[in-house]
C-alpha positions, 0 to 999 in steps of 0.5 A, a space after each residue: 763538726 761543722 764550721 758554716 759563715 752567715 753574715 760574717 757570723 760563724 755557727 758552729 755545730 757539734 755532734 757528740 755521739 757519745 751523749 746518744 750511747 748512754 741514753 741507748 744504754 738506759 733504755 736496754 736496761 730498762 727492758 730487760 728489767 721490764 721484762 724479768 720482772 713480766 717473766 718472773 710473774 708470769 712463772 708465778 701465775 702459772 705454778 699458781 694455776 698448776 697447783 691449783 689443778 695438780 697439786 703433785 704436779 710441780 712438787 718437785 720444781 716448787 720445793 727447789 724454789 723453796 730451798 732457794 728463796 727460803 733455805 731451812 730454819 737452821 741454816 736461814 739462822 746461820 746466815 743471819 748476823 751472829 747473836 751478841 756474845 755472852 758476858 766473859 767470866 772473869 777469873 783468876 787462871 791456874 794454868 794453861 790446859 794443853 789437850 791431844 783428843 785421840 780416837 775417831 771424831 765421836 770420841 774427840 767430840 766427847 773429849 772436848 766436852 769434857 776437857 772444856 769442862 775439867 777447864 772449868 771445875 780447875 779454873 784453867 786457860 784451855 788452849 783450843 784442842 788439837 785433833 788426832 791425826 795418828 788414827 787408823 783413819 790418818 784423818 789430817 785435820 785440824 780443829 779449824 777444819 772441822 768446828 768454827 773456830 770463833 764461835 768455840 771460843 764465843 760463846 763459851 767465854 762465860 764459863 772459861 777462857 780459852 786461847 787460840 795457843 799458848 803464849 810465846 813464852 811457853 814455847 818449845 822455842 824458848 826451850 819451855 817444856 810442858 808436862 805431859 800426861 794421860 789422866 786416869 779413865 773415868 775420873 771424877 771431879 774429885 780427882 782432878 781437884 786433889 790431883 791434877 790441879 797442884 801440877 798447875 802451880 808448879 808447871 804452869 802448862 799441862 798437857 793431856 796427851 789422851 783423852 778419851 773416856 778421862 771423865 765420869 759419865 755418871 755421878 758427877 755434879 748436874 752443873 758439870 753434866 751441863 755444861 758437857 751438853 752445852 758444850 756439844 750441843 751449842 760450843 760446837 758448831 761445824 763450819 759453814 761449809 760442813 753445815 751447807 754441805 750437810 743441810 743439802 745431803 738431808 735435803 736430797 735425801 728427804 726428796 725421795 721419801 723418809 729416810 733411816 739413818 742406820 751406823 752399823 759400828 761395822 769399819 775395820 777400826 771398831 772391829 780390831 779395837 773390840 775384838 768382835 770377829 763374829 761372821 768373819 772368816 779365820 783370815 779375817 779375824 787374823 787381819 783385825 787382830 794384827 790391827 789391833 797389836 799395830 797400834 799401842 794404844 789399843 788392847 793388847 791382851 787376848 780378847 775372847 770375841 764369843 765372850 764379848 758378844 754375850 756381854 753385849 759389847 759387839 756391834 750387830 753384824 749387817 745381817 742382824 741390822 736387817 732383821 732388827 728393821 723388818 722386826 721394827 716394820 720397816 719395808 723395802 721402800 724404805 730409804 736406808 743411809 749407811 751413816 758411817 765409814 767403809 763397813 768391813 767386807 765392804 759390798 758382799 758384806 752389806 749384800 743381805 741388808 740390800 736384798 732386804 732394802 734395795 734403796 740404800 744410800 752411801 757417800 
């Protein structure tokens, strides 16, 4: 600041530093707008030109770009708003249906299919189903983990109402006890109208504490088999970090050519619950059967593992997997994904399918 007297007159002159740094700003972001966009198109032009003169040139660095401007179809229609929720069916509930799935996810998947649909054919409350986590596998995780949770409950609430839990008033805490039972296996629609409806009018709350294979596969009305389909293929809709993480393993696998996914049903688990010990050792057979009578919800009677081969109640062994795809016309070039858990023998046992397909994938 400056103070100057002319002709008893006083000028007074400020200097305001910090008007010329915004400015100074401005002109910094405006370059280097200018400039990212000058980069970009440049880069533009020059994939432009390599393809033009190399088409596999840039094969690998274009679809990179592509993945991340533009993801695939599903998951573009995942990250978009969420479609309008379906009109609720208005009915007059009979009861809470209380459900424990057991068994691997496959199994517990089944199950819910079915359970949402028994929920339906009684006209029930389904509470959201809990996930076993008394396995083999000791799997801790909740429906929530697993499934979206809100879009379970969405896009279902045409066909029934289904709850988060149950209401406090059915609450161990209130001293409220559920009735607890395993329905029969391979029920039709007629049992659980004659006999597993009733119970509703006098417990209110009924709980399924199994529920694998409760419900006939066949034989059953073409409304209720669609509604299974409905149920597994829109009801249940993985989280978004389970869908992220699975569109990305797809697409680093379709990077590098095609790609066999091939379930073996070889784990410790299907072994000892099945009885098939065919290819193992005496010591190895032992060990699957003390699984199986270590667990009392699996058979416990003596099972003839030849018997059960014959009648096609086996898995193939690694070994036969292998013949069946060099039968099939499948290469060594192949990309083969080992799309299940820990298989039995673990290295040596998957050692032929390796001699025969050395680029095999697993997580």
């Amino acid at each position: 600041m400056e103070v100057r007297s002319e002709n008893s007159i006083q000028v007074r002159s400020d200097k305001f530093p910090s008007t010329v740094i915004p400015r100074t700003r401005l002109q910094v972001w405006f370059f280097r707008v200018c400039s990212s966009i000058l980069l970009w198109t440049c880069l533009v032009h020059i994939v432009a030109v390599a393809e033009l003169w190399h088409p596999r040139l840039l094969t690998g660095f274009t679809s990179r770009i592509s993945w991340i401007t533009r993801p695939p179809l599903r998951l573009q229609h995942s990250l978009h708003s969420p479609p309008p929720l379906v009109p609720p069916r208005y009915y007059r509930s009979n009861g809470f249906l209380k459900v424990s799935c057991n068994g691997g996810l496959n199994q517990m998947r089944a199950a819910i299919c079915d359970m949402v649909t028994v929920a339906r054919l009684l006209n029930l409350t389904l509470v959201v189903p809990e996930l076993d986590k008394k396995s083999f596998w000791a799997d801790p995780s909740d429906f929530e983990d697993i499934f979206d949770v809100r879009h379970f409950i969405d896009s279902l609430r045409d066909e029934v109402r289904i709850v988060r839990r149950l209401p406090k008033r059915f609450s161990s805490k209130y001293g409220f006890e559920a009735f607890q039972m395993p329905p029969v296996s391979w029920s039709n629609e007629k049992y659980y109208l004659e006999q597993i409806l009733p119970l509703f009018s006098k417990h209110k709350v009924v709980h399924f504490n199994r529920t694998d294979t409760r419900f006939a596969n066949n034989g059953i009305p073409l409304s209720l088999q669609k509604l299974r389909c409905r149920v597994n293929f829109q009801g249940l809709k993985f989280t978004p970090q389970i869908e992220t993480l699975g569109h990305k393993l797809v697409h680093i696998l379709q990077e590098k050519g095609p790609v066999v996914a091939l379930h073996l049903r070889y784990e410790m688990d299907m072994l000892a619950f099945s009885g098939c010990t065919h290819g193992c050792t005496v010591e190895e057979a032992e060990e699957l059967k003390r699984l199986r009578y270590a667990f009392p919800w699996w058979r416990e009677k003596e099972i003839v593992s030849e018997e059960r081969r014959q009648q096609g109640l086996c898995p193939l062994t690694p070994e036969e997997a292998t013949l069946v795809l060099q039968a099939l016309g499948f290469t060594k070039e192949t990309q083969i994904y080992i799309a299940s858990g820990e298989i039995y023998g673990s290295e040596w046992r998957l050692a032929p399918l390796g001699a025969a397909f050395p680029r095999i994938v697993s997580l």
